[in-house]
N, CA, C and O of each residue as an XYZ file, in Angstrom:
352
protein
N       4.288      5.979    -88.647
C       4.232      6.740    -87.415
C       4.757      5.854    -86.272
O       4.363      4.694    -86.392
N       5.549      6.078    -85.178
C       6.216      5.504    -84.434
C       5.443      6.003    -83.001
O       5.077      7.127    -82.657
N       5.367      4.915    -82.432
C       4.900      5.193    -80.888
C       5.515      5.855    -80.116
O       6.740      5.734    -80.149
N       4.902      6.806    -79.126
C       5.462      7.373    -78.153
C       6.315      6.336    -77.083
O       5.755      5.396    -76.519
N       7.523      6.614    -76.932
C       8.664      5.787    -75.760
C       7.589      6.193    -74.805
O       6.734      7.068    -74.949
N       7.837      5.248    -73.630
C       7.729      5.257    -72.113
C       8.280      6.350    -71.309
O       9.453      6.427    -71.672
N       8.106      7.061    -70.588
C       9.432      8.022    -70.193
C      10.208      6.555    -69.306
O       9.789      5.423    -69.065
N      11.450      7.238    -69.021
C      12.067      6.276    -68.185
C      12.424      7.448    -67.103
O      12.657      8.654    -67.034
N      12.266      5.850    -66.022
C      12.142      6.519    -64.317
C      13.462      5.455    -63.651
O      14.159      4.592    -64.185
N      13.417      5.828    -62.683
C      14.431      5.236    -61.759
C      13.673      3.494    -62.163
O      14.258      2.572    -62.733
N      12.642      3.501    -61.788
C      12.232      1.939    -61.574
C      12.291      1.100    -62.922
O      12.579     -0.086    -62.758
N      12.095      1.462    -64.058
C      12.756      1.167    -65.326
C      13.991      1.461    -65.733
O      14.327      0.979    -66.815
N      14.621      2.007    -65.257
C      15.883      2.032    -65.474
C      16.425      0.871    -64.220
O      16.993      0.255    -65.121
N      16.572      0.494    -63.652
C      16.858     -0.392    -62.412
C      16.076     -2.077    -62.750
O      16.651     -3.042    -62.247
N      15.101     -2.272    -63.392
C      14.651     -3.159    -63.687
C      14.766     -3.600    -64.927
O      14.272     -4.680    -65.251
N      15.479     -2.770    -65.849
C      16.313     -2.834    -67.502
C      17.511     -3.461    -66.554
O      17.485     -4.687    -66.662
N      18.354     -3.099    -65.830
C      19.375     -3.916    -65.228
C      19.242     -5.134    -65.350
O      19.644     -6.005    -66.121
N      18.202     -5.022    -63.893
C      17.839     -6.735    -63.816
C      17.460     -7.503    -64.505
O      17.702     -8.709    -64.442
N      16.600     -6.784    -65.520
C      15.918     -8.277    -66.625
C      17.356     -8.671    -67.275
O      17.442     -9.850    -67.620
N      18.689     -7.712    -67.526
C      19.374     -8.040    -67.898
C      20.795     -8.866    -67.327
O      21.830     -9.234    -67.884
N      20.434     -8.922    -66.357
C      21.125    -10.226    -65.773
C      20.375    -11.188    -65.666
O      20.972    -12.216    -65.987
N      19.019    -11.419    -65.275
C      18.423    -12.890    -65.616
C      17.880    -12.857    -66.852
O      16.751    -13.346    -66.870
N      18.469    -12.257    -68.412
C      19.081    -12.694    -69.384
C      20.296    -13.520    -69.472
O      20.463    -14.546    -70.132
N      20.969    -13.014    -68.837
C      22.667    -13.472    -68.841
C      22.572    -14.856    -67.811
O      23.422    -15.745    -67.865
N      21.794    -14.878    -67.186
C      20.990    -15.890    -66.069
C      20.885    -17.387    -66.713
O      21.249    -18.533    -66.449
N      20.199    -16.711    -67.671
C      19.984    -18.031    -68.312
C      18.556    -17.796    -68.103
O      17.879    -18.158    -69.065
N      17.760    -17.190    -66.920
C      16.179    -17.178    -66.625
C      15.090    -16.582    -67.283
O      13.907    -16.520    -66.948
N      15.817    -16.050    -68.506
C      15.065    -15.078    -69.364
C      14.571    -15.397    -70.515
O      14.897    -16.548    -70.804
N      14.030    -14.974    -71.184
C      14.058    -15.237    -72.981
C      15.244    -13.544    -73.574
O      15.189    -12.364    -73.228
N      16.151    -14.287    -74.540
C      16.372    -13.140    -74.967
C      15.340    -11.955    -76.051
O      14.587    -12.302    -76.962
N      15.542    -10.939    -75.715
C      14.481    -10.187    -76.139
C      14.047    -10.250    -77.846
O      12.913    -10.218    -78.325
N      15.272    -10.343    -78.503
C      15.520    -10.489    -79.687
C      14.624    -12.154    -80.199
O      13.660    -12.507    -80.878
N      15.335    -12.551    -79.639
C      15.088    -14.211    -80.182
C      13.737    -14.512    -78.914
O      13.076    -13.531    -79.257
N      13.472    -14.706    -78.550
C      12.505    -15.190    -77.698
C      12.803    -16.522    -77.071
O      11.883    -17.128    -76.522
N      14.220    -17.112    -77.116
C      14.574    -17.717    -76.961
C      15.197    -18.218    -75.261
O      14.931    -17.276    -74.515
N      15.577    -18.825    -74.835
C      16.514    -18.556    -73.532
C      17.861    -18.422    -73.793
O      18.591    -18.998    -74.599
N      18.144    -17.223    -72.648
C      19.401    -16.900    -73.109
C      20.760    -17.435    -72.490
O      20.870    -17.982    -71.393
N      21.703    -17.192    -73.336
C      22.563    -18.223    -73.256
C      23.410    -17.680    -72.018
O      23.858    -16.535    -71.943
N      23.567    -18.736    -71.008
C      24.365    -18.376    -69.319
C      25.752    -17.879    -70.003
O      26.532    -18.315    -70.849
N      25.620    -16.575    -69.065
C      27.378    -15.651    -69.166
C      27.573    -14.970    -68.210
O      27.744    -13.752    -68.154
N      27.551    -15.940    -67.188
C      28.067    -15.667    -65.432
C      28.874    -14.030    -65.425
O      28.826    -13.158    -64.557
N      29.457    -14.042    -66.491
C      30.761    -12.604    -66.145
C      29.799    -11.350    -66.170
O      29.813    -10.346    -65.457
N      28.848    -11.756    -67.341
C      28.049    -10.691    -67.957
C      27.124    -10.183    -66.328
O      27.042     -9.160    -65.648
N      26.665    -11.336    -66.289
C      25.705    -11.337    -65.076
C      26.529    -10.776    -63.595
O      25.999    -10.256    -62.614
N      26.994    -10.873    -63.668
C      27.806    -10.448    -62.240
C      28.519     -8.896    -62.678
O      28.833     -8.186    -61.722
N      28.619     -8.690    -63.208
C      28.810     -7.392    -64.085
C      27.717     -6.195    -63.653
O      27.756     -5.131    -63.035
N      26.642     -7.072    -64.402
C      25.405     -6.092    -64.150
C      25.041     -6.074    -62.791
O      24.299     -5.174    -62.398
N      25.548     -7.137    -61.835
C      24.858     -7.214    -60.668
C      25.587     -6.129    -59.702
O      24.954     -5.473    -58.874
N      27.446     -5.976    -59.966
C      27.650     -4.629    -59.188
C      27.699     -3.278    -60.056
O      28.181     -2.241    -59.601
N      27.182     -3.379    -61.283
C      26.839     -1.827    -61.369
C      25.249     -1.971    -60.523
O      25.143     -1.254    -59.528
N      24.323     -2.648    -60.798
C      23.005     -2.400    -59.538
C      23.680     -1.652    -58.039
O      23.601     -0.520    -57.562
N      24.534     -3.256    -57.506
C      24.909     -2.655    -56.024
C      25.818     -1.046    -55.953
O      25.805     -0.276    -54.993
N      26.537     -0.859    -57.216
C      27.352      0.628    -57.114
C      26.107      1.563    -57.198
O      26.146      2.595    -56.528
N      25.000      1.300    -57.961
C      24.256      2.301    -57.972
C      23.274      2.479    -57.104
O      22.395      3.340    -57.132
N      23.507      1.380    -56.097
C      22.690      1.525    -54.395
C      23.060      2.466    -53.751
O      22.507      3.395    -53.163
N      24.868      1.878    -54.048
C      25.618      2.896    -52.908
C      26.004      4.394    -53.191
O      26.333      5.291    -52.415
N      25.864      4.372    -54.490
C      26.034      5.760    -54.826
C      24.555      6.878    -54.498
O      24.534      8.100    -54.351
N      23.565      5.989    -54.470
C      22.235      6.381    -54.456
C      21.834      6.941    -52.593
O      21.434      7.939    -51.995
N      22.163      5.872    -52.380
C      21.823      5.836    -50.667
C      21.826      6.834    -50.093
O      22.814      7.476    -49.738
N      20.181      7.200    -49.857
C      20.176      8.526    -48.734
C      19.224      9.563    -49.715
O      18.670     10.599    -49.346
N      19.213      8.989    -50.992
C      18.475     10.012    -52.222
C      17.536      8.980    -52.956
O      17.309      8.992    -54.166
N      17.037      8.107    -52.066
C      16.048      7.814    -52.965
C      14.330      7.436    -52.165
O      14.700      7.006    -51.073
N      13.650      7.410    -52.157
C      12.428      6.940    -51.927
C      12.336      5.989    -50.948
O      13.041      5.014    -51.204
N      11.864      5.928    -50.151
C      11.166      4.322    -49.712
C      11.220      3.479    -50.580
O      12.073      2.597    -50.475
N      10.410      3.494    -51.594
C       9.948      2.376    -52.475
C      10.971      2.338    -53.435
O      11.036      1.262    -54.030
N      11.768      3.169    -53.754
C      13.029      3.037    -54.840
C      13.985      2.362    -54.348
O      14.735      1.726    -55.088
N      14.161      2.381    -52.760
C      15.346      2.056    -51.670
C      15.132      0.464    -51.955
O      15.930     -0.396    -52.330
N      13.334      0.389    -51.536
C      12.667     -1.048    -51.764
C      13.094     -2.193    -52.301
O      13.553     -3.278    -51.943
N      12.638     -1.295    -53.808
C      12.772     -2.134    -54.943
C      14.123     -2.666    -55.332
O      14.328     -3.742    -55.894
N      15.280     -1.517    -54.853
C      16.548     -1.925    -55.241
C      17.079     -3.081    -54.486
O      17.566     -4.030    -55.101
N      17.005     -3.062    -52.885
C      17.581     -3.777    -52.331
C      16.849     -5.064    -52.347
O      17.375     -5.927    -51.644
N      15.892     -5.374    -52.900
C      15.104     -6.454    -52.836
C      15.505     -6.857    -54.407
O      15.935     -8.010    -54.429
N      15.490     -6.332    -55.521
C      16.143     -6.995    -56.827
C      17.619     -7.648    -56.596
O      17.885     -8.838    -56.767
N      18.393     -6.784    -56.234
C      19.874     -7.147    -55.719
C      19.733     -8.244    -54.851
O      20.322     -9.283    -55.151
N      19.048     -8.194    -53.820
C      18.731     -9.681    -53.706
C      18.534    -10.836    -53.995
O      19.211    -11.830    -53.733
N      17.395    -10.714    -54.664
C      16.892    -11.695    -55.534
C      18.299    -12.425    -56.897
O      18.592    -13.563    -57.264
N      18.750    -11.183    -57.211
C      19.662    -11.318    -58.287
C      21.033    -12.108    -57.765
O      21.559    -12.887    -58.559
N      21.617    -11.926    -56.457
C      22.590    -11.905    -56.172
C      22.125    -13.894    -55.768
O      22.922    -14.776    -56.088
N      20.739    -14.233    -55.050
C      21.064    -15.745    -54.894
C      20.679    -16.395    -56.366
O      20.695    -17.625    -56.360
N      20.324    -15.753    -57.672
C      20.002    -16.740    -58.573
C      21.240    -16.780    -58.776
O      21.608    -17.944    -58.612
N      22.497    -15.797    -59.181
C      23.668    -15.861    -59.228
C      24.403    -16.554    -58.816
O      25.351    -16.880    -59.530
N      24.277    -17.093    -57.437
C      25.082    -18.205    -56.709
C      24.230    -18.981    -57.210
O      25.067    -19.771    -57.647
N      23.100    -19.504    -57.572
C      22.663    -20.914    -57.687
C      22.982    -21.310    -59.429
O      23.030    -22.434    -59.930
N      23.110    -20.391    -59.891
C      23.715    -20.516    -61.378
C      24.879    -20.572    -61.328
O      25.189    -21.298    -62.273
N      25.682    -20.292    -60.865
C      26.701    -20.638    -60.127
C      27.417    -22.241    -59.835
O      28.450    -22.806    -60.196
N      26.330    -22.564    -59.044
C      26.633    -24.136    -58.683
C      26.415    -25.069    -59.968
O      26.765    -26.249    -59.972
N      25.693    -24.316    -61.256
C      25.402    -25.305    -62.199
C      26.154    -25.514    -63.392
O      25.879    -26.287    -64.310
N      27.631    -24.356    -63.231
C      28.591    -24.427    -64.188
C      28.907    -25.720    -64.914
O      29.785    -25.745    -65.777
């Protein structure tokens, strides 16, 4: 017998993004391996403007707290990015 999925909402879907750039980060464990995952700057910056396309495509239709959460992950995401960055 298999467990019932989660439904998925805006805030899991938006935070499946992000864990998946600080996978690509290097800041993560990969999910599979439990391991840390291996830095792939392209990957990561990838995921970081489909987030920002899906701000801007969003903007004006979402929540307070959806508006929140986005522009504050993209944040967060966008300076680990430059500081992973400097450690090429």
């Amino acid at each position: 017998m298999t467990e019932p999925r989660p439904a998925i909402d805006f805030y899991t879907f938006v935070l499946s993004l992000g864990s998946s750039v600080l996978i690509h980060l290097g800041d993560a464990p990969h999910p599979e391996t439990g391991k840390p995952g291996e830095r792939n700057l392209p990957l990561a910056q990838q995921s970081i403007e489909i987030l920002a396309m899906l701000e801007q495509k969003t903007r004006g239709n979402l929540t307070p707290e959806e508006a929140k959460l986005l522009d504050q992950l993209l944040l967060d995401l966008k300076l680990r990015y430059v500081e992973a960055s400097k450690l090429k």
